[in-house]
MINU-172404 format. One record per residue (C-alpha): residue in one letter; x, y, z. Coordinates in pm, 1 decimal. Layout:
<rodos>
<rodo residuo="a" east="X" north="Y" up="Z"/>
...
</rodos>
This chain:
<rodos>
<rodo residuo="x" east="-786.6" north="960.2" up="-1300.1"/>
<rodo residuo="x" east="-554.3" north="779.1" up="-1121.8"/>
<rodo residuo="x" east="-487.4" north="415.4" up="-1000.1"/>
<rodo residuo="x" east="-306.9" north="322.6" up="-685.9"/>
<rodo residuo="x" east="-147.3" north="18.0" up="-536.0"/>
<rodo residuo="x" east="-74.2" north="8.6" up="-202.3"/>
<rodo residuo="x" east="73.6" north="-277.5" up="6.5"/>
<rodo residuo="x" east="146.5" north="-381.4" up="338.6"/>
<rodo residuo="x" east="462.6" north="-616.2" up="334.4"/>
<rodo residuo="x" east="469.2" north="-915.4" up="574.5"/>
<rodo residuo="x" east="661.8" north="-1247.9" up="526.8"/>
<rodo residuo="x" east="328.7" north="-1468.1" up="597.5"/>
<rodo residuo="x" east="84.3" north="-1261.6" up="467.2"/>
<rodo residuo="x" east="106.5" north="-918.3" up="232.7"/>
<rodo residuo="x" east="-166.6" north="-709.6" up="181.5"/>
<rodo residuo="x" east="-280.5" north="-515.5" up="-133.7"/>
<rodo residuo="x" east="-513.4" north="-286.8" up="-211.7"/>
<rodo residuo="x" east="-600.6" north="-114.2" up="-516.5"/>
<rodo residuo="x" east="-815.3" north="226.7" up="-558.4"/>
<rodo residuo="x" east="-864.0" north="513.7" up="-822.3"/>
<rodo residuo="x" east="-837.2" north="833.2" up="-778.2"/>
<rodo residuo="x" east="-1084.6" north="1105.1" up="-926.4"/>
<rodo residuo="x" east="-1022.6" north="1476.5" up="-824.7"/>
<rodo residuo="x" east="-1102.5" north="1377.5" up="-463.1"/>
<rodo residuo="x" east="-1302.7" north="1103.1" up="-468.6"/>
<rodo residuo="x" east="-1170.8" north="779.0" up="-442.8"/>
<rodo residuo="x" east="-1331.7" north="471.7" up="-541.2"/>
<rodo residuo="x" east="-1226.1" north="135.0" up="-404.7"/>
<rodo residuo="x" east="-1118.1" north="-153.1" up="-695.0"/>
<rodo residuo="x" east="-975.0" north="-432.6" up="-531.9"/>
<rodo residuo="x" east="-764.6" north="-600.8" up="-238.9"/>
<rodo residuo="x" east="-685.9" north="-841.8" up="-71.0"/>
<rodo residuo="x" east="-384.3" north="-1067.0" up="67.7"/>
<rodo residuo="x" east="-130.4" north="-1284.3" up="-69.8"/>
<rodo residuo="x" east="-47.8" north="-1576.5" up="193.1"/>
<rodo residuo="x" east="256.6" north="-1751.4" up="206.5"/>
<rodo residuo="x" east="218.0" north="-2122.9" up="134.5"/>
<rodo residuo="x" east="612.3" north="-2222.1" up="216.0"/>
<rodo residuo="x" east="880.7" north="-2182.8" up="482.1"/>
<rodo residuo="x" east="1164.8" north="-2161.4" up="337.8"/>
<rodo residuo="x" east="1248.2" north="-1789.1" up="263.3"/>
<rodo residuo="x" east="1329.6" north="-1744.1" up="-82.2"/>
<rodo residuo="x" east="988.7" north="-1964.2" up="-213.0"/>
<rodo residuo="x" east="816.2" north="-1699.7" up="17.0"/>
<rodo residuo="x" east="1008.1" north="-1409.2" up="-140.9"/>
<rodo residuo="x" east="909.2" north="-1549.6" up="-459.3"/>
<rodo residuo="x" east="569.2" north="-1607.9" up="-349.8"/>
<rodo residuo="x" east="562.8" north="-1224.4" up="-289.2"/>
<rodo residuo="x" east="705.0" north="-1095.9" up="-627.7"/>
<rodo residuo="x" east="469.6" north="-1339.7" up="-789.6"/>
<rodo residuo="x" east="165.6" north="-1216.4" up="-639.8"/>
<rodo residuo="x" east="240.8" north="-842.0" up="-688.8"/>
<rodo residuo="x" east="319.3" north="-895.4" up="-1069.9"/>
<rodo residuo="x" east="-20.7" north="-1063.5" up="-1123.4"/>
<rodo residuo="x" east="-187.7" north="-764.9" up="-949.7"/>
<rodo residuo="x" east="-0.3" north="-533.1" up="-1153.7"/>
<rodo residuo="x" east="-95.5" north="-726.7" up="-1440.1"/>
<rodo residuo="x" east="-450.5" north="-795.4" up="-1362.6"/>
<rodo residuo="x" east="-527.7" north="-392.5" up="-1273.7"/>
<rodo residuo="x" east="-245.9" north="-160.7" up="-1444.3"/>
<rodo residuo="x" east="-192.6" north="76.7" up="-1157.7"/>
<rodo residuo="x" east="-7.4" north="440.3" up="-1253.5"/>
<rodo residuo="x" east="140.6" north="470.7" up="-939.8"/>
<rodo residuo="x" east="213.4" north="265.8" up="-571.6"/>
<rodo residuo="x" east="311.0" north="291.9" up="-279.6"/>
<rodo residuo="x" east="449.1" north="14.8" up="34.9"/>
<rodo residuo="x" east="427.1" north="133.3" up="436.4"/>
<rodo residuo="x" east="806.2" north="178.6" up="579.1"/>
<rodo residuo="x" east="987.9" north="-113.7" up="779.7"/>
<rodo residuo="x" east="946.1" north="1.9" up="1158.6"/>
<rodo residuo="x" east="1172.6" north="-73.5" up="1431.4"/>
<rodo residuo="x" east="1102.0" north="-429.2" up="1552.8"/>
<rodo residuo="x" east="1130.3" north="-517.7" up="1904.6"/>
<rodo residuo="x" east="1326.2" north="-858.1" up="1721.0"/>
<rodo residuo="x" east="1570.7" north="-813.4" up="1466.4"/>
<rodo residuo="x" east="1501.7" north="-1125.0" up="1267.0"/>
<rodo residuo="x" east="1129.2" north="-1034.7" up="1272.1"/>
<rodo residuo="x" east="1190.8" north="-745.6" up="1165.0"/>
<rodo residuo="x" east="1508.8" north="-840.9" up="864.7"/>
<rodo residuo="x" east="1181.6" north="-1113.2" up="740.3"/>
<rodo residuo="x" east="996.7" north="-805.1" up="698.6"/>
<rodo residuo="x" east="1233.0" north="-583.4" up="517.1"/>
<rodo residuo="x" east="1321.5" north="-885.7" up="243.0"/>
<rodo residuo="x" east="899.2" north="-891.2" up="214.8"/>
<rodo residuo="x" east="904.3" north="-520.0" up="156.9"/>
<rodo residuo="x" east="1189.1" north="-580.7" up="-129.7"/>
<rodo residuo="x" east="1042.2" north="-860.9" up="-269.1"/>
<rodo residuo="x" east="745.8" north="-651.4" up="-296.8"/>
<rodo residuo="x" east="920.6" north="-360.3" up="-472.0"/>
<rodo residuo="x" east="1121.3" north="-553.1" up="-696.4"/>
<rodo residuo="x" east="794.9" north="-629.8" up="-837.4"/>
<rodo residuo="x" east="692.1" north="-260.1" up="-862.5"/>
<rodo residuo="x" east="973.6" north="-148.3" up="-1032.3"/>
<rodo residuo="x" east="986.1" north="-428.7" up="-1254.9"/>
<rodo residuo="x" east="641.9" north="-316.1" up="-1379.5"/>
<rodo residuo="x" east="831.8" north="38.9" up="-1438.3"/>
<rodo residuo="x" east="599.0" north="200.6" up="-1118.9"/>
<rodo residuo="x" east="796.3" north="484.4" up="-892.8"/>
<rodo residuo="x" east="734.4" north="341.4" up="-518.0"/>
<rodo residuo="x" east="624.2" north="593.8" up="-268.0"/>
<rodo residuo="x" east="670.5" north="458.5" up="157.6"/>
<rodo residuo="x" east="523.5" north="582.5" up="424.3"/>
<rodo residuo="x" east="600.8" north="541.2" up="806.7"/>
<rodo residuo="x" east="269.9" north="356.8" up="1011.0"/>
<rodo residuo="x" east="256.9" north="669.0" up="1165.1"/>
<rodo residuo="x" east="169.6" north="905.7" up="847.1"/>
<rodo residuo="x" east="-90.1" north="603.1" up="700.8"/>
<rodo residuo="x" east="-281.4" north="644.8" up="1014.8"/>
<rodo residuo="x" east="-229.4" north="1014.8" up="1033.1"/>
<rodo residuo="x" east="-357.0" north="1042.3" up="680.3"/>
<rodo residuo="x" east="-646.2" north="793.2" up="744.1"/>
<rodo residuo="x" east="-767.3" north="817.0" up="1052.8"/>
<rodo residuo="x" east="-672.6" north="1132.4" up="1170.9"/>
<rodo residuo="x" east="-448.9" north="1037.1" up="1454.3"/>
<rodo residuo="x" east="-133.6" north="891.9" up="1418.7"/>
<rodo residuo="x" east="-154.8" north="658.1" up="1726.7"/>
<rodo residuo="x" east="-451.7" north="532.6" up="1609.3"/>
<rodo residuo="x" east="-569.0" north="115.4" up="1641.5"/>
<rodo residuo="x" east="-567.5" north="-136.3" up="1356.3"/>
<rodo residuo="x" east="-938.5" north="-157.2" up="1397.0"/>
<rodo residuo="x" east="-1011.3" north="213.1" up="1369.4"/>
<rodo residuo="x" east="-809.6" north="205.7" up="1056.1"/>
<rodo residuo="x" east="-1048.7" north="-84.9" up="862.7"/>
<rodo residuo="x" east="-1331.1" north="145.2" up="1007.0"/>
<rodo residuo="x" east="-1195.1" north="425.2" up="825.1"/>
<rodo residuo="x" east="-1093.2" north="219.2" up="490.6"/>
<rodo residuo="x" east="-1465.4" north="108.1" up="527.4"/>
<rodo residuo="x" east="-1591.6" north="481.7" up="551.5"/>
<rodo residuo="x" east="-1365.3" north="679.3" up="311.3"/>
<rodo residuo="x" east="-1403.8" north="363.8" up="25.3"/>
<rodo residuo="x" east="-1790.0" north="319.8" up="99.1"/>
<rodo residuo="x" east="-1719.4" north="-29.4" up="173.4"/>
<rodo residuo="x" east="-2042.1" north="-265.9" up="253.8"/>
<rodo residuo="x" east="-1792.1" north="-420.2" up="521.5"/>
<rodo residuo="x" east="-1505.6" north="-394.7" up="704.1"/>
<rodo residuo="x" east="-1179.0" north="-508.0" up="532.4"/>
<rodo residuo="x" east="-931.5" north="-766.9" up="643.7"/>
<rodo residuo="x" east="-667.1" north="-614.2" up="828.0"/>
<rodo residuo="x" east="-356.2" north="-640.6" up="615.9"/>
<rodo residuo="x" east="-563.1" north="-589.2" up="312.8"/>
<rodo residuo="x" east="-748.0" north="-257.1" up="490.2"/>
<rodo residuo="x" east="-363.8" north="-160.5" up="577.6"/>
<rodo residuo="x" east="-285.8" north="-184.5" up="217.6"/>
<rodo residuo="x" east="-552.0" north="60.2" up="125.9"/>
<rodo residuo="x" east="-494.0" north="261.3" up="350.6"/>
<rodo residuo="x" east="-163.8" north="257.7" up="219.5"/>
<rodo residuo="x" east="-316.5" north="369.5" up="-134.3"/>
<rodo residuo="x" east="-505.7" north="640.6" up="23.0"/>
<rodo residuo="x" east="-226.0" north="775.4" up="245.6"/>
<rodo residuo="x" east="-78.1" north="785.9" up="-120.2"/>
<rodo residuo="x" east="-367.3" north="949.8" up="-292.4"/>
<rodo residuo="x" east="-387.5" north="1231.5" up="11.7"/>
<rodo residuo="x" east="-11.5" north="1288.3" up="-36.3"/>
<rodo residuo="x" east="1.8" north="1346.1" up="-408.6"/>
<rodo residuo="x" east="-293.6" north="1616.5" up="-359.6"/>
<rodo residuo="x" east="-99.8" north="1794.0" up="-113.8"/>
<rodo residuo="x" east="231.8" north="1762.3" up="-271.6"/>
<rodo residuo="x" east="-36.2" north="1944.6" up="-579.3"/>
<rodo residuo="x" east="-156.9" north="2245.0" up="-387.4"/>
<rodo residuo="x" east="162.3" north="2338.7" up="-210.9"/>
<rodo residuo="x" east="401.5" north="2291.6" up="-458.5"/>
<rodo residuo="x" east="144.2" north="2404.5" up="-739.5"/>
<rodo residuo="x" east="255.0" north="2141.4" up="-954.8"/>
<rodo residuo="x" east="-44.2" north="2075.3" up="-1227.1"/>
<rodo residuo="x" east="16.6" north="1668.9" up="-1261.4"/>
<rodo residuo="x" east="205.1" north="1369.2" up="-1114.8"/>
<rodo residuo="x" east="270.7" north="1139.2" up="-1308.0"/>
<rodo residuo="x" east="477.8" north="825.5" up="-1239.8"/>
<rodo residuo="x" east="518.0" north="985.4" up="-872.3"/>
<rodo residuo="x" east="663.2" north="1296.3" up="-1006.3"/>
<rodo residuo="x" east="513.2" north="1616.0" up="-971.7"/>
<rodo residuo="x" east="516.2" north="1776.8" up="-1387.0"/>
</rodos>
């Protein structure tokens, strides 16, 4: 049994999402989003850590995982995002977790199917895969899809490289 943290960085809002992991079934625990209550950058930052830590704390995850930075159309948009995304694993590795990223592309890929795919076939999916009554925010449905992306990568990375456990993100 494992438990997975995923997140989806943003400067306003970050998402998080937590699920376990059974053999193949996955069971949803938590998520949700951490909104920024300041403008000025490094209160947000801190905001960010923060938030993360007392998720850690609150559900004691064995392993996480953050979607890549993609190439923004505007460089400061997309700088806000990357100190989000370090903010975020600061936090992580403070709490001793390995991170694992993945590209947009390979969370949707692994979710829905399609790499292309919209935001609001991705909740759909989240909603499906987790048994969810209801659809999920967005940034907190990215952030679990996040976790599953994460939880359908360490089983492959188990059959094809016949490892027999990861722990800490490390195939054993």
């Amino acid at each position: 049994m494992t438990k997975i943290i995923g997140i989806d960085p943003g400067s306003r809002i970050t998402g998080y999402g937590v699920i376990e992991k059974q053999g193949n079934k996955l069971t949803y625990i938590a998520s949700g989003c951490i909104r920024m209550t300041y403008t000025e950058i490094g209160q947000r930052l801190l905001q960010i850590f923060a938030g993360i830590e007392e998720i850690i704390s609150s559900y004691q995850p064995d392993s996480s995982a953050i979607e890549q930075v993609f190439y923004h159309q505007y460089a400061g948009a997309a700088l806000k995002l990357g100190q989000a995304r370090g903010a975020a694993i600061v936090a992580l590795g403070y709490h001793g977790l390995d991170v694992a990223e993945y590209s947009a592309r390979q969370i949707k890929q692994a979710v829905v199917g399609y790499g292309a795919s919209k935001k609001e076939q991705v909740q759909q999916m989240v909603k499906v895969l987790l048994q969810l009554s209801d659809v999920p925010q967005a940034d907190a449905a990215d952030a679990l899809a996040v976790a599953i992306c994460h939880a359908h990568s360490q089983a492959s990375l188990m059959h094809f490289g016949g490892a027999k456990k990861i722990s800490r993100g490390r195939l054993k």
